[in-house]
Backbone as CSV, one residue per row, in Angstrom:
resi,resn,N_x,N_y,N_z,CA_x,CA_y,CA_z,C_x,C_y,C_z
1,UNK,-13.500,-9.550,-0.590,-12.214,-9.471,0.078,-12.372,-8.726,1.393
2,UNK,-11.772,-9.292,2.279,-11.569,-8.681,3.601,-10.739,-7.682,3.816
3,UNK,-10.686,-7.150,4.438,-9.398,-6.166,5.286,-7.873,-6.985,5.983
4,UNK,-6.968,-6.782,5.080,-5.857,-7.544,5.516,-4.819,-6.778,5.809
5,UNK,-4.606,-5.606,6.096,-3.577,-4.823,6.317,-3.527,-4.448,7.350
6,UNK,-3.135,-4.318,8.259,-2.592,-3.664,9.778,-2.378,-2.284,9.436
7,UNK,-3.006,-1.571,10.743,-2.650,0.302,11.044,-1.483,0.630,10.376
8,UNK,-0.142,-0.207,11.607,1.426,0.449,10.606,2.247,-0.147,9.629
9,UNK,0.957,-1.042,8.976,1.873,-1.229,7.809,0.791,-0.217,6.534
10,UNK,-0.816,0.332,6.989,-0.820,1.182,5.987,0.032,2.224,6.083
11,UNK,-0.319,2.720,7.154,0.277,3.843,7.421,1.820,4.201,6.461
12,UNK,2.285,2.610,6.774,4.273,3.137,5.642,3.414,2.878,4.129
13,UNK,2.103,2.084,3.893,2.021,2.274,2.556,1.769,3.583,2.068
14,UNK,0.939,4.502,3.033,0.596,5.457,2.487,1.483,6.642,2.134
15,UNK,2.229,6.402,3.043,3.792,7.694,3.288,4.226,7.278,2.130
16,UNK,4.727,5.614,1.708,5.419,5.733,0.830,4.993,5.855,-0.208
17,UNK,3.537,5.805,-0.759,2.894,5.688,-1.908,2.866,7.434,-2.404
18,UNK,2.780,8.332,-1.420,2.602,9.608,-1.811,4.028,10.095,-2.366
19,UNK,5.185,10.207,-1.421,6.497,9.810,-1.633,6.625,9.389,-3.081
20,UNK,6.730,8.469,-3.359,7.006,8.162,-4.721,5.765,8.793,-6.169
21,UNK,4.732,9.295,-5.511,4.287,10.210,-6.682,4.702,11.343,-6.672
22,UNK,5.049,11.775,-5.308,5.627,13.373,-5.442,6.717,13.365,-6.152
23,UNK,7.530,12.131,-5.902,8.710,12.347,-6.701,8.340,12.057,-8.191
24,UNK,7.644,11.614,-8.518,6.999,11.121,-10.201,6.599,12.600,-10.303
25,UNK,6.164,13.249,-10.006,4.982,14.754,-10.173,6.617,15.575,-9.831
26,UNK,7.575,15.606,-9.880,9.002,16.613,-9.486,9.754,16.046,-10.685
27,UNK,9.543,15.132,-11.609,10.037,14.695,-12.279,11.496,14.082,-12.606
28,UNK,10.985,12.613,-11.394,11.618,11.668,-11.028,11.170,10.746,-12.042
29,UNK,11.411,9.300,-12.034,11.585,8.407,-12.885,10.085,8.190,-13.095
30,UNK,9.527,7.364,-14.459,8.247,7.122,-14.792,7.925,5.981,-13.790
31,UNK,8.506,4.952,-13.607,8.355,3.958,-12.589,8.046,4.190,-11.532
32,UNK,8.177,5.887,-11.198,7.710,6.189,-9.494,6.312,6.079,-9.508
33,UNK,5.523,6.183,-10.551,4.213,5.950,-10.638,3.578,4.671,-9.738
34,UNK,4.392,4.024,-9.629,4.147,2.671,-8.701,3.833,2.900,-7.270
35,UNK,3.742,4.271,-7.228,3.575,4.942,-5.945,1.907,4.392,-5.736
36,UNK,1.138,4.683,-6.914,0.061,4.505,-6.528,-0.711,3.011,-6.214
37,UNK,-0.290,1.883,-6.680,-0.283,0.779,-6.105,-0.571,0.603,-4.250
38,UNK,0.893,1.490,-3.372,1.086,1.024,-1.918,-0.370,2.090,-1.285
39,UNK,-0.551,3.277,-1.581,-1.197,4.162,-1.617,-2.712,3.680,-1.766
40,UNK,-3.224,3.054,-2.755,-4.102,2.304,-3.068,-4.546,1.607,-2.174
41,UNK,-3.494,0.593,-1.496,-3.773,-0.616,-1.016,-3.658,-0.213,0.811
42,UNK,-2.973,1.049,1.200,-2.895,1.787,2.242,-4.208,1.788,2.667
43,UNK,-5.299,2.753,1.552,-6.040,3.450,1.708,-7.253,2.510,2.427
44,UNK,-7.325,1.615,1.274,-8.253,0.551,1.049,-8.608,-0.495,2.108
45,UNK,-7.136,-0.859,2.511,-6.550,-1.686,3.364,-6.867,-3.317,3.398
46,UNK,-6.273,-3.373,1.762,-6.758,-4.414,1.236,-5.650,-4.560,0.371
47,UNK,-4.734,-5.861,0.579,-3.682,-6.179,-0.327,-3.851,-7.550,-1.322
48,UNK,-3.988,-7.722,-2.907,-4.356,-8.613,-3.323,-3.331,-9.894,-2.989
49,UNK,-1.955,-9.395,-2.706,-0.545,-10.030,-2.691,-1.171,-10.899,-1.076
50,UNK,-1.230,-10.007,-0.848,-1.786,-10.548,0.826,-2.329,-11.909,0.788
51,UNK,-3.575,-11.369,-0.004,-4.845,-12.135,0.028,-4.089,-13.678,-0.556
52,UNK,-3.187,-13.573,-1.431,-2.897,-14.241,-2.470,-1.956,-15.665,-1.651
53,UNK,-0.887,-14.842,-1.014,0.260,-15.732,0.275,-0.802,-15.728,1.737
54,UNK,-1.445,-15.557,2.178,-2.667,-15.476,3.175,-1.849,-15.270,4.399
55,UNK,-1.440,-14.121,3.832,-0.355,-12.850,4.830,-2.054,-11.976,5.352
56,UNK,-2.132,-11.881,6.616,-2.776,-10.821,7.260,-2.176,-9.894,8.398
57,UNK,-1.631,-8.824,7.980,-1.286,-7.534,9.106,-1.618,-7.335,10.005
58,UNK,-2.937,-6.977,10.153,-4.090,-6.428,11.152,-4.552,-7.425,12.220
59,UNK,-4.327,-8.575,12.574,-4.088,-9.231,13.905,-5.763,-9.689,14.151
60,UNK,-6.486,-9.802,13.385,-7.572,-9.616,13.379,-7.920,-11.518,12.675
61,UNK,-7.872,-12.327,13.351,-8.113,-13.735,13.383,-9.379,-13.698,13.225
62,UNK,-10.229,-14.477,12.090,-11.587,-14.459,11.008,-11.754,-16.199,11.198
């Protein structure tokens, strides 16, 4: 798998992926755990969903 994510769309994955564990870890809903999914895929910069609809972010024509 390639790199399919663009700078500012990790960037909101990562804000929001931490975001929703802090709130899971403050003891917010169990479902905030899903935090780690955007966080994951932030980091990585690799979305399987992406890969899947052959959505690429990063502007980067292969």
């Amino acid at each position: 798998m390639s790199v399919n994510v663009g700078t500012i769309d990790r960037i909101i994955r990562i804000i929001a992926g931490l975001a929703l564990i802090a709130w899971a870890l403050m003891g917010g809903p169990v479902w905030a755990w899903i935090g780690v999914l955007p966080l994951a895929t932030g980091l990585f910069g690799i979305c399987p969903t992406y890969s899947l609809l052959g959505i690429n972010s990063c502007g980067l024509k292969k």
